[in-house]
Each structure stands twice: as C-alpha cells, then as structure tokens.
PyMOL commands that place a pseudoatom at each C-alpha (Angstrom):
pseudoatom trace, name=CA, resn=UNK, resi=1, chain=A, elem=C, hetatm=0, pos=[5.966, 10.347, 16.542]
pseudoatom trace, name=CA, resn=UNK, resi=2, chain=A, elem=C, hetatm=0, pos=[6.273, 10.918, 20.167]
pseudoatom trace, name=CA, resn=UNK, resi=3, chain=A, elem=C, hetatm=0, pos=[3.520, 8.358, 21.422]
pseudoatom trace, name=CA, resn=UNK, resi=4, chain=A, elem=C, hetatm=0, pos=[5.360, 5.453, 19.228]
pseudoatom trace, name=CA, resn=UNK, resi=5, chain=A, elem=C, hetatm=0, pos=[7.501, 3.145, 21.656]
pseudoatom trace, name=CA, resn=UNK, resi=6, chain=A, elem=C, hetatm=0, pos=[7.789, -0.138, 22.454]
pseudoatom trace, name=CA, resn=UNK, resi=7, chain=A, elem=C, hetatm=0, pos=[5.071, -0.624, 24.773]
pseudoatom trace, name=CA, resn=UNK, resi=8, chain=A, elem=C, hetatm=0, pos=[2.695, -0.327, 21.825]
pseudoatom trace, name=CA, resn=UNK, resi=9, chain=A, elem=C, hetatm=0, pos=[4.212, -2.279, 19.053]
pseudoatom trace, name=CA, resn=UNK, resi=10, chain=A, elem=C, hetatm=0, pos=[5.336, -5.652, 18.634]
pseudoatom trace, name=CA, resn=UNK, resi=11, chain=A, elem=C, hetatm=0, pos=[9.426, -6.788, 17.537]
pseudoatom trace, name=CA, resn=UNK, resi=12, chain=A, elem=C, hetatm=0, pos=[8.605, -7.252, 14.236]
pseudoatom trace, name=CA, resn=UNK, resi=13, chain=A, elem=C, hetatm=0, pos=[6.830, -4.155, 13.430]
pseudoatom trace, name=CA, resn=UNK, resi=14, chain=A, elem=C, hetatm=0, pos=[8.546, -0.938, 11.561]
pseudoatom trace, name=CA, resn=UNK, resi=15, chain=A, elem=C, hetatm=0, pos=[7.650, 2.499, 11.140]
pseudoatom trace, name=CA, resn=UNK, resi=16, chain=A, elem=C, hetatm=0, pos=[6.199, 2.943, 7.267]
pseudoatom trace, name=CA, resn=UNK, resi=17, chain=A, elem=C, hetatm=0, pos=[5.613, 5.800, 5.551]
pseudoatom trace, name=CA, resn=UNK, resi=18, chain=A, elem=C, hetatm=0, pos=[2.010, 6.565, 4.985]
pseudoatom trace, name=CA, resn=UNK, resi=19, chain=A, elem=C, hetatm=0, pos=[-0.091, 9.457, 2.730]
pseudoatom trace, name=CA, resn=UNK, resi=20, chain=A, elem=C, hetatm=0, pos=[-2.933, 10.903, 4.462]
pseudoatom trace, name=CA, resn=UNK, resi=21, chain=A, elem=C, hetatm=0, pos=[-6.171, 11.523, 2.491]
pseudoatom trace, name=CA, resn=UNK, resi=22, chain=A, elem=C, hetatm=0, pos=[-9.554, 13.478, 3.823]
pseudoatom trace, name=CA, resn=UNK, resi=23, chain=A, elem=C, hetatm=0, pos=[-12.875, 13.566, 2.047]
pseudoatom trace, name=CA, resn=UNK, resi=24, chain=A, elem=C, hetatm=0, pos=[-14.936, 16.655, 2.551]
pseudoatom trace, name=CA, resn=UNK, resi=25, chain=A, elem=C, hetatm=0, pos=[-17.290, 14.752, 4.581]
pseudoatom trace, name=CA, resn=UNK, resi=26, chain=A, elem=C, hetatm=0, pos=[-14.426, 14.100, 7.227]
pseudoatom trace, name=CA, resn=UNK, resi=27, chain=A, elem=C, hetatm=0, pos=[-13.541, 10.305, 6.044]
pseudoatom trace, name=CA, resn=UNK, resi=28, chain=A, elem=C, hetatm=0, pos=[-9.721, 10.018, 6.451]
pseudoatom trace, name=CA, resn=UNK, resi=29, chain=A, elem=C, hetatm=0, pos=[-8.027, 6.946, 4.373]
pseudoatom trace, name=CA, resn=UNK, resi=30, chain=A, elem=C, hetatm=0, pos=[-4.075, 5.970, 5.389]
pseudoatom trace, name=CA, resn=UNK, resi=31, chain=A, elem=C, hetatm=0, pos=[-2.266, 4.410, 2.181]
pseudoatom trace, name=CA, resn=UNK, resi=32, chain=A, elem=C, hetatm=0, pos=[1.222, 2.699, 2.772]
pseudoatom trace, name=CA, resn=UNK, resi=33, chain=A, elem=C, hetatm=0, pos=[4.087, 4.693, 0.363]
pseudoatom trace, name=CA, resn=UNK, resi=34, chain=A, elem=C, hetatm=0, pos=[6.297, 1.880, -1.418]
pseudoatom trace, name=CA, resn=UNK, resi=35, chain=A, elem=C, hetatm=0, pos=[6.175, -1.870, -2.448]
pseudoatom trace, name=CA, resn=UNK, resi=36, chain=A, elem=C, hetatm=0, pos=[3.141, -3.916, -1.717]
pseudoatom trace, name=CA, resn=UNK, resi=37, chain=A, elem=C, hetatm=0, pos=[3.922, -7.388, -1.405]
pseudoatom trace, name=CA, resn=UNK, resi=38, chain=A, elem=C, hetatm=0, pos=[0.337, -8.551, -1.376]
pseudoatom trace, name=CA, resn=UNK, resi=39, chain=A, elem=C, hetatm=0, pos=[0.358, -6.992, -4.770]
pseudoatom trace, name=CA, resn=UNK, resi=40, chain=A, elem=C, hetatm=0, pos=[3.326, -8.659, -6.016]
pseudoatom trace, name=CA, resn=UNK, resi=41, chain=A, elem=C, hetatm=0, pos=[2.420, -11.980, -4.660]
pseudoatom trace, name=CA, resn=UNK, resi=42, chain=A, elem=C, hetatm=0, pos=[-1.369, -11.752, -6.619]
pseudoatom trace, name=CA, resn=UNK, resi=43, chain=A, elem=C, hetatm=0, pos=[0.393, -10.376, -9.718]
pseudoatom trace, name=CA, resn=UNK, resi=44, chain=A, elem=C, hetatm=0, pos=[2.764, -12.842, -9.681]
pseudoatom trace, name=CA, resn=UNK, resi=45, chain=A, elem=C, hetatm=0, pos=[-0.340, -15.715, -9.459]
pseudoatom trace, name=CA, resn=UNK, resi=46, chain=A, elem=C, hetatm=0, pos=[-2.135, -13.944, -11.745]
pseudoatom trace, name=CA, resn=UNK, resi=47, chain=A, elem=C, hetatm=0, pos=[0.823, -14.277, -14.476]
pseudoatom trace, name=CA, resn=UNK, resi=48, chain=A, elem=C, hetatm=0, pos=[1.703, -17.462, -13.618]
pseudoatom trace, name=CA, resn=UNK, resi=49, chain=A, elem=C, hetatm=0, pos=[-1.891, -18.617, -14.532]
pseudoatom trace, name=CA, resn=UNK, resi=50, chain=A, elem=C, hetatm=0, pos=[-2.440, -16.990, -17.460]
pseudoatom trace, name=CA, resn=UNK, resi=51, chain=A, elem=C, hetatm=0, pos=[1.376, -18.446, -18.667]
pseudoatom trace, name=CA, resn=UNK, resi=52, chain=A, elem=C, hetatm=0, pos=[0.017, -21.646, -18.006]
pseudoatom trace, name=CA, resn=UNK, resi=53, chain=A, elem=C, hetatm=0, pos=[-3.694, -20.928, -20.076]
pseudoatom trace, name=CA, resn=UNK, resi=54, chain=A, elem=C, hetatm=0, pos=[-1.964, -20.146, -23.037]
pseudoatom trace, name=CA, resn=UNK, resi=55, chain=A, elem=C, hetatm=0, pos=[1.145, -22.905, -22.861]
pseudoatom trace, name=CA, resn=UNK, resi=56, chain=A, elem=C, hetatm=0, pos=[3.813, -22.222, -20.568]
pseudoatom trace, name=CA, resn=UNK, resi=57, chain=A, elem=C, hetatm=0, pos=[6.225, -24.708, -22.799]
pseudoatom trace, name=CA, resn=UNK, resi=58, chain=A, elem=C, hetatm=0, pos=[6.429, -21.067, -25.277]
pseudoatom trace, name=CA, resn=UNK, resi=59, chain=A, elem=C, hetatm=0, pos=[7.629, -19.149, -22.560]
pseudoatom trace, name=CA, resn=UNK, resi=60, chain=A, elem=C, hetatm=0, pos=[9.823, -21.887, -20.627]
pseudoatom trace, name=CA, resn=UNK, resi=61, chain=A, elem=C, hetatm=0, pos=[12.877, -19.762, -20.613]
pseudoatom trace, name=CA, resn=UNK, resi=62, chain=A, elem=C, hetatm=0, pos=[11.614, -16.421, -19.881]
pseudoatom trace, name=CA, resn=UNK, resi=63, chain=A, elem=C, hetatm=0, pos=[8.720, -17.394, -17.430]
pseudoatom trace, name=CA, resn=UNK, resi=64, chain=A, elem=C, hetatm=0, pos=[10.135, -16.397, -14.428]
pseudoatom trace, name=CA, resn=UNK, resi=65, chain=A, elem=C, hetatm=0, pos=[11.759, -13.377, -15.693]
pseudoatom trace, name=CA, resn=UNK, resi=66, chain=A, elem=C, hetatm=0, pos=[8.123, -11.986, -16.976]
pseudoatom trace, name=CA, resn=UNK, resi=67, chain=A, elem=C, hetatm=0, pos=[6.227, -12.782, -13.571]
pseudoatom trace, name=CA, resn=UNK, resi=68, chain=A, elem=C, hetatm=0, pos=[9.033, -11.107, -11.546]
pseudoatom trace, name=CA, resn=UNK, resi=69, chain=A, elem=C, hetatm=0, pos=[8.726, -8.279, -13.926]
pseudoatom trace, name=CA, resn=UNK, resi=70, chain=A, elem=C, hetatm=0, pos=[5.000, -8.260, -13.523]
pseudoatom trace, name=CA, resn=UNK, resi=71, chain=A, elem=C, hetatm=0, pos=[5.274, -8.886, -10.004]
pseudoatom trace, name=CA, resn=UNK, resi=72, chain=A, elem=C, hetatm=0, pos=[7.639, -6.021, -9.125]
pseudoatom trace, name=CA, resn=UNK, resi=73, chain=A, elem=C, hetatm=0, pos=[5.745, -3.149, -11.314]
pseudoatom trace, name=CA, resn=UNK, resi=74, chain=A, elem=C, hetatm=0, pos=[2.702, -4.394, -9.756]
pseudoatom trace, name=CA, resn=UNK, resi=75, chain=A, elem=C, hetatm=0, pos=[3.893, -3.982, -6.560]
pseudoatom trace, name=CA, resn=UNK, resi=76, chain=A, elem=C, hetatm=0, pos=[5.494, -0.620, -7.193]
pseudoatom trace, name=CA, resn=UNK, resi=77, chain=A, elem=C, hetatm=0, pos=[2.558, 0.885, -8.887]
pseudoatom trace, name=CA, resn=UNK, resi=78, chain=A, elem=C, hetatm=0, pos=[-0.852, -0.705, -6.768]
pseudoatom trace, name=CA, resn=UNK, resi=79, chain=A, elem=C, hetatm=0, pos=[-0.124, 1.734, -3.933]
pseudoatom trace, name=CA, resn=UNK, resi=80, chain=A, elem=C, hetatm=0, pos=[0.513, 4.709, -6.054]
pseudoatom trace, name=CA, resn=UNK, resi=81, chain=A, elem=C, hetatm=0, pos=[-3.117, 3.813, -7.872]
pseudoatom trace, name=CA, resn=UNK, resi=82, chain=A, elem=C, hetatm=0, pos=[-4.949, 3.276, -4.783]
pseudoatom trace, name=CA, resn=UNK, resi=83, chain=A, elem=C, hetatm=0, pos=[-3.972, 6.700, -3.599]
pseudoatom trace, name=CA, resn=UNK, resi=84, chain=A, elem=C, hetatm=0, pos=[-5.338, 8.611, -7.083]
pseudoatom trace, name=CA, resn=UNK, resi=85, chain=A, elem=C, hetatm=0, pos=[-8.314, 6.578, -6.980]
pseudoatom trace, name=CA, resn=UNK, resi=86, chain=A, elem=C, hetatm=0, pos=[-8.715, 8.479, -3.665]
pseudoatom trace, name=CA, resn=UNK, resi=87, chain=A, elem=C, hetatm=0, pos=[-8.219, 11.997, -5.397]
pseudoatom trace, name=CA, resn=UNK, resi=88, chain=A, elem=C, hetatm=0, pos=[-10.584, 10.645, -8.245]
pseudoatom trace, name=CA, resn=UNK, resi=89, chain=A, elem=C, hetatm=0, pos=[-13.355, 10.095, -5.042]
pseudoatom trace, name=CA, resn=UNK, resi=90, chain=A, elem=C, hetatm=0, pos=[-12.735, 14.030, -4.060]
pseudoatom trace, name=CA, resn=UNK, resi=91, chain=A, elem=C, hetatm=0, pos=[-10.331, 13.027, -1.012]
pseudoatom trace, name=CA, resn=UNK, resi=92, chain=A, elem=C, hetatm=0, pos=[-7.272, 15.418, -0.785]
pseudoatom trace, name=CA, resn=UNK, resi=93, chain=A, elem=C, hetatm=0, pos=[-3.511, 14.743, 0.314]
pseudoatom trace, name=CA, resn=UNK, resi=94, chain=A, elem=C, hetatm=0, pos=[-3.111, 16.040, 4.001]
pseudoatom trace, name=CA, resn=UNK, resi=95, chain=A, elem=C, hetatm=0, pos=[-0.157, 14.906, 4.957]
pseudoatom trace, name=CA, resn=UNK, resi=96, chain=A, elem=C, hetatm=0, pos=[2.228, 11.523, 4.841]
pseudoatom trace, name=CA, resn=UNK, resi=97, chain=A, elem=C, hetatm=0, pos=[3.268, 10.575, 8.459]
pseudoatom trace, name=CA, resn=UNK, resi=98, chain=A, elem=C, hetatm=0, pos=[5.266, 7.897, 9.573]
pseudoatom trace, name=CA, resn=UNK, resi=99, chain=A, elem=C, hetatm=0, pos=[3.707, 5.176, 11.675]
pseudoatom trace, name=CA, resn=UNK, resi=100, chain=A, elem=C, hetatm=0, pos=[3.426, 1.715, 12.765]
pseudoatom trace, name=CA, resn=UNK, resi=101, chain=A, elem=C, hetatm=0, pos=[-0.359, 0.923, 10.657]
pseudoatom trace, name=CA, resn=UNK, resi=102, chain=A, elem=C, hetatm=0, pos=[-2.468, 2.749, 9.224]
pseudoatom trace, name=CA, resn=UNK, resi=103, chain=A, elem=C, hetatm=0, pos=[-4.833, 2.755, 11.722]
pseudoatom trace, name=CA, resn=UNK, resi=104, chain=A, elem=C, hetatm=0, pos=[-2.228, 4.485, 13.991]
pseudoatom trace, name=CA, resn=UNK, resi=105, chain=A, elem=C, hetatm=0, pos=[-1.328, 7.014, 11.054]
pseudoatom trace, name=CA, resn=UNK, resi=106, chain=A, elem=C, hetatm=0, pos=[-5.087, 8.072, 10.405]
pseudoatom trace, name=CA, resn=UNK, resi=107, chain=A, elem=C, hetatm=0, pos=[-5.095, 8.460, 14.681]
pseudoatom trace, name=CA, resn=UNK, resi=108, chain=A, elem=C, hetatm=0, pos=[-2.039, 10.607, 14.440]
pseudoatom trace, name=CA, resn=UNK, resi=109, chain=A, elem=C, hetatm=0, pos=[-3.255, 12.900, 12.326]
pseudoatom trace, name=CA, resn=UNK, resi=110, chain=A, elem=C, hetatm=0, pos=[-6.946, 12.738, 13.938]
pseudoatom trace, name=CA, resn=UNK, resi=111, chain=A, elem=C, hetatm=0, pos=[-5.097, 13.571, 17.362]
pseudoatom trace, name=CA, resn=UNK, resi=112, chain=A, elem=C, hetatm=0, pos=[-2.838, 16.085, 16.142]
pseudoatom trace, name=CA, resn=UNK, resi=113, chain=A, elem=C, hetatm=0, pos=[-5.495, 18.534, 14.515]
pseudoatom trace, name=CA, resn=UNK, resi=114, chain=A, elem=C, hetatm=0, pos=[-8.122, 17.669, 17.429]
pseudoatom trace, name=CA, resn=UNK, resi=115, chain=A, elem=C, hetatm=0, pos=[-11.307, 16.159, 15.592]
pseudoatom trace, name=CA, resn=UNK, resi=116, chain=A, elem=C, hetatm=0, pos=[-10.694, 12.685, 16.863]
pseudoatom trace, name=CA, resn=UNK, resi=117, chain=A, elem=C, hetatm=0, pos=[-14.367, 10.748, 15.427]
for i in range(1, 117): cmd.bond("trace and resi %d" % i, "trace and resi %d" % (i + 1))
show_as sticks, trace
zoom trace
C-alpha cells in the first residue's frame, strides 16, 4: 500500500478490505469484505413492502425489529455470496488487499504481478 496517500484520495475515503478473484481467461473481479449497506438499505425496502402487502397492523410491534434483522443478515451475507458466485463462474481467490476502491485493489494486484491489461 505504498502508492496510497493523500494526493489520490479524497477526506472521506477509507482503506477497505477487498478479496481478489481471477478467471482463467485473465478477468480479475475486487469484492468489498464486510457489511454492505446498499444491501441492507434494499433488504430493508424489500421487507418493509412485503410487511405492508400482507398487513403491517399483524406485525405492528415487531416490524422494525424483523426489517433490521433482515436488513443486517442481508448486509452481512450479500458480499460473502457475491464472492462464491465468483468461484461458482471458475474465478479463484488470489489475494485480499487493502485499498481505497476496488478499482484501485484490482490495479494493485495487476501492478504488483506485472500483467497490467
């Protein structure tokens, strides 16, 4: 992580944790380790909707606490999935690196074993 400083990033950025995956053909794919917040956030909608559908007056009391459940194992588990639908496709864990987005993980790792495409 040499070539990360603050010339190249802006305030609010941090460095994130990503897993590497290469397809025989030479495709590389980035995917973020951790929470997804996008996830959470459609989850969340998605439950929310579906409360309402079927008559959120049943579930007035424990509505919130089943989206936020919903929400938070979506957004634990979407990364996690994305990354073994990878495997599934023939791609193979290379490596997890630490960068700023996963554009500048995948050119990390292009840069560091010299087949920059």
């Amino acid at each position: 992580m040499g070539n990360m400083n603050k010339n190249n990033t802006s305030n609010k950025s941090k460095v994130r944790t990503y897993q590497i995956y290469r397809h025989p053909s030479g495709n590389i794919r980035a995917v973020k380790v951790g929470f997804s917040w996008s996830a959470a956030i459609v989850a969340s909608i998605i439950c929310f909707t579906i409360l309402v559908i079927i008559g959120y007056d049943k579930f007035i009391g424990v509505a919130p606490i089943i989206i936020a459940i919903v929400a938070f194992a979506f957004g634990m588990a979407v990364n996690n999935i994305f990354g073994d639908s990878l495997i599934a496709k023939s791609y193979i864990k290379v490596n997890s690196i630490e960068a700023y987005s996963k554009e500048q993980a995948v050119c990390f790792l292009c840069s560091k074993d010299g087949d920059i495409k």
